[in-house]
C-alpha positions in Angstrom: 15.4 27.0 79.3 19.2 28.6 79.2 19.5 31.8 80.6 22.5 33.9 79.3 22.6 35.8 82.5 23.4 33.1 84.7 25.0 30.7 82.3 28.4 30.6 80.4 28.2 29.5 76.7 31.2 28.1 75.1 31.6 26.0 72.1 33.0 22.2 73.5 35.6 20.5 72.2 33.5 17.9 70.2 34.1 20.2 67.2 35.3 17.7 64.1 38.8 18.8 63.6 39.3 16.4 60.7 36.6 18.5 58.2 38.2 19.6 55.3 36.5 21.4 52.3 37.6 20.5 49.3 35.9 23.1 47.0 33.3 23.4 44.7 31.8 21.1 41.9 34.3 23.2 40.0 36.8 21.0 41.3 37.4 17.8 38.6 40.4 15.9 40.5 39.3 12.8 41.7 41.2 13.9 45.0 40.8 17.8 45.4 43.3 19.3 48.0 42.0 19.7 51.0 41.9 23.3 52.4 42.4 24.4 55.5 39.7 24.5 58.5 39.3 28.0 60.4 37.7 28.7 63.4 35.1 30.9 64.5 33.8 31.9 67.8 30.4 32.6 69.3 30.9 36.1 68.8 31.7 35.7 64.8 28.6 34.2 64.8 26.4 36.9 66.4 28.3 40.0 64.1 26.6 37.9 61.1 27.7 37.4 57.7 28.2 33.6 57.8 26.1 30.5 55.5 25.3 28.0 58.4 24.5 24.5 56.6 23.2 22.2 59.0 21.9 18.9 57.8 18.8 17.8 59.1 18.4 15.8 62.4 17.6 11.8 63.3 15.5 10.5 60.6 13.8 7.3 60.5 15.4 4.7 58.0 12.9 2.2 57.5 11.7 3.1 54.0 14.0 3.2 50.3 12.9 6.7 49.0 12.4 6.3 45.0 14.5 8.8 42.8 12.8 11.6 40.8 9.7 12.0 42.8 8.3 15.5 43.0 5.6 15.0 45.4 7.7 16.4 48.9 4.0 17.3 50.3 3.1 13.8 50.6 5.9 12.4 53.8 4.5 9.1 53.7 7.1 7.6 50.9 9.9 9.5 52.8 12.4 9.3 55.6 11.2 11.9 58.0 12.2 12.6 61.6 11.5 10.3 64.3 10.7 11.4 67.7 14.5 11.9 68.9 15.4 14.2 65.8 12.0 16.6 66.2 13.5 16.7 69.7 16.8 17.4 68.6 15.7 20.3 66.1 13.5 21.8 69.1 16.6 22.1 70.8 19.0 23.4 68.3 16.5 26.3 68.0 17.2 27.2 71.6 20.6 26.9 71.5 20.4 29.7 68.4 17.9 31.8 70.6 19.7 31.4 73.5 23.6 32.2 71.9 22.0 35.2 70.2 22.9 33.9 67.2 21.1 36.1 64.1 19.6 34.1 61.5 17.7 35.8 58.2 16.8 33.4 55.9 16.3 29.9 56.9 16.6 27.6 53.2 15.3 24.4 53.0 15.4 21.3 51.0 11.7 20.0 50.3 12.5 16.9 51.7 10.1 16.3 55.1 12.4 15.9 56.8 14.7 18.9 56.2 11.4 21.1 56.5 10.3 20.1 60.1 13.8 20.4 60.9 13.8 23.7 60.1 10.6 24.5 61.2 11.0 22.8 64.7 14.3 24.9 64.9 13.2 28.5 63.6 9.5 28.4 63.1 7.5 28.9 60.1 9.4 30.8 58.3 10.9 28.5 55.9 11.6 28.8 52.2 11.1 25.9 50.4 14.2 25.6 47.3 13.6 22.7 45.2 17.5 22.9 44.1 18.6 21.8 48.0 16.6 18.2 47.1 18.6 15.2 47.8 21.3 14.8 45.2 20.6 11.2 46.0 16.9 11.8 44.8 17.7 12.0 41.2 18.6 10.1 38.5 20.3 12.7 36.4 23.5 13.5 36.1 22.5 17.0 34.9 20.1 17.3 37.2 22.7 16.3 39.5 24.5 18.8 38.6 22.3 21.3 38.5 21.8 20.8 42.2 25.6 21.1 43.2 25.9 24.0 41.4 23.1 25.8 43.4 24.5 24.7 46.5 27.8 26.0 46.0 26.1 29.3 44.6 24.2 29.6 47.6 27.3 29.1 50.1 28.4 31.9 48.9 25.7 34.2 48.8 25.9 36.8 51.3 23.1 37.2 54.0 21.9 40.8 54.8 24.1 42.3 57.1 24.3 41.8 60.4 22.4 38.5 60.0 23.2 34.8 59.2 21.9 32.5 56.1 20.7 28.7 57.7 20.2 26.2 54.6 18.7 22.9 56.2 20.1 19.9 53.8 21.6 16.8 52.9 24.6 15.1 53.8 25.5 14.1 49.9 24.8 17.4 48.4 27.5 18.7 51.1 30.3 16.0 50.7 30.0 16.4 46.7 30.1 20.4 47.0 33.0 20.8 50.0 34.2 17.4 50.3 32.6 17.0 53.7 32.0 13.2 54.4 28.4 12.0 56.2 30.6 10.6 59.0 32.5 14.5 59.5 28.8 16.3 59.4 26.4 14.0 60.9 22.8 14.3 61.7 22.0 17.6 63.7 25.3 19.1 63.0 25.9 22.5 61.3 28.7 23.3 59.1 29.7 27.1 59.1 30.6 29.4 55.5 32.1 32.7 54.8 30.8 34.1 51.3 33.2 35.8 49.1 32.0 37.1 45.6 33.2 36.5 42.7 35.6 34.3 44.6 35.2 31.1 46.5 33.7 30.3 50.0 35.4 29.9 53.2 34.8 26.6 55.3 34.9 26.5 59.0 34.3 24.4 61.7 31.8 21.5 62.1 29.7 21.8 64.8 28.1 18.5 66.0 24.8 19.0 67.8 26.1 17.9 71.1 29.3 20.4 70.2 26.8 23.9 71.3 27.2 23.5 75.0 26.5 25.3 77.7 28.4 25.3 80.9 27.7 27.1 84.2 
């Protein structure tokens, strides 16, 4: 366990420069401009405000998961964590506790392994949003987007002041909402949004899960 007293906690330099958010599924060019990545400290982080997406952590890949299903309850068709990513959730929650980071409402896809990611992290408290499925896990393309468009509503939804919104999701509902690629936000990592209303979100940094360190 991390003790703030004793410890120093910094963000390391294994933040993913290269992220670029593109925009929302407003956006129709085939290649959006890019906007500019800001950067945000520890202490922008504990003031609150911010949408913190973080995709969930190592998942098992040993199973094709068939498109349209609605029965998330039932983890036996699906992907879900293997042993190193319900380690690797277990610790991101510590790193939250420990930075003081303060966290509302923690949204989740209903995908296994997005709920015991976000369970492992932040405890039971978990709301379960059927628009953060896998954009992957439909057939659709209005049901596609459907989902992007909830996503991007989402990002920019305010959290209650003083506090932080975590949504625990996918990596392809991200790169077709912001442009983010799976290789820029991979397993583990969290990617971090400023709401603005009846305007457009603001992306920062990616933080990969190895990125949170602490340093004596």
């Amino acid at each position: 366990m991390w003790h703030r007293n004793s410890w120093n906690v910094v963000i390391a330099a294994a933040l993913l420069s290269t992220t670029a958010c593109t925009g929302s599924t407003k956006v129709t060019a085939a290649e959006p401009e890019p906007k500019a990545v800001a950067r945000i400290t520890i202490e922008q982080l504990r003031m609150g405000g911010y949408v913190l997406y973080m995709r969930h952590t190592s998942k098992d890949q040993s199973k094709t998961e068939e498109k349209d299903r609605e029965d998330f309850d039932n983890c036996s068709w699906q992907n879900d964590l293997t042993e190193i990513g319900r380690g690797e959730a277990k610790q991101l929650g510590e790193i939250f506790s420990e930075l003081g980071i303060p966290i509302a409402d923690v949204l989740s896809s209903p995908y296994c392994r997005c709920i015991n990611t976000a369970r492992l992290a932040f405890g039971q408290s978990v709301k379960r949003v059927a628009a953060l499925r896998s954009t992957d896990g439909v057939s659709s393309n209005e049901k596609m987007k459907g989902l992007q468009d909830e996503l991007d509503r989402l990002l920019n939804t305010p959290p209650p002041t003083g506090k932080n919104t975590v949504i625990v999701g996918h990596s392809t509902n991200l790169k077709k909402v912001t442009g983010i690629l799976p290789e820029e936000a991979p397993e583990g990592s969290t990617t971090i949004f400023l709401p603005h209303p009846g305007s457009q979100w603001q992306c920062f940094q990616t933080i990969l899960l190895k990125g949170w360190k602490i340093e004596k």
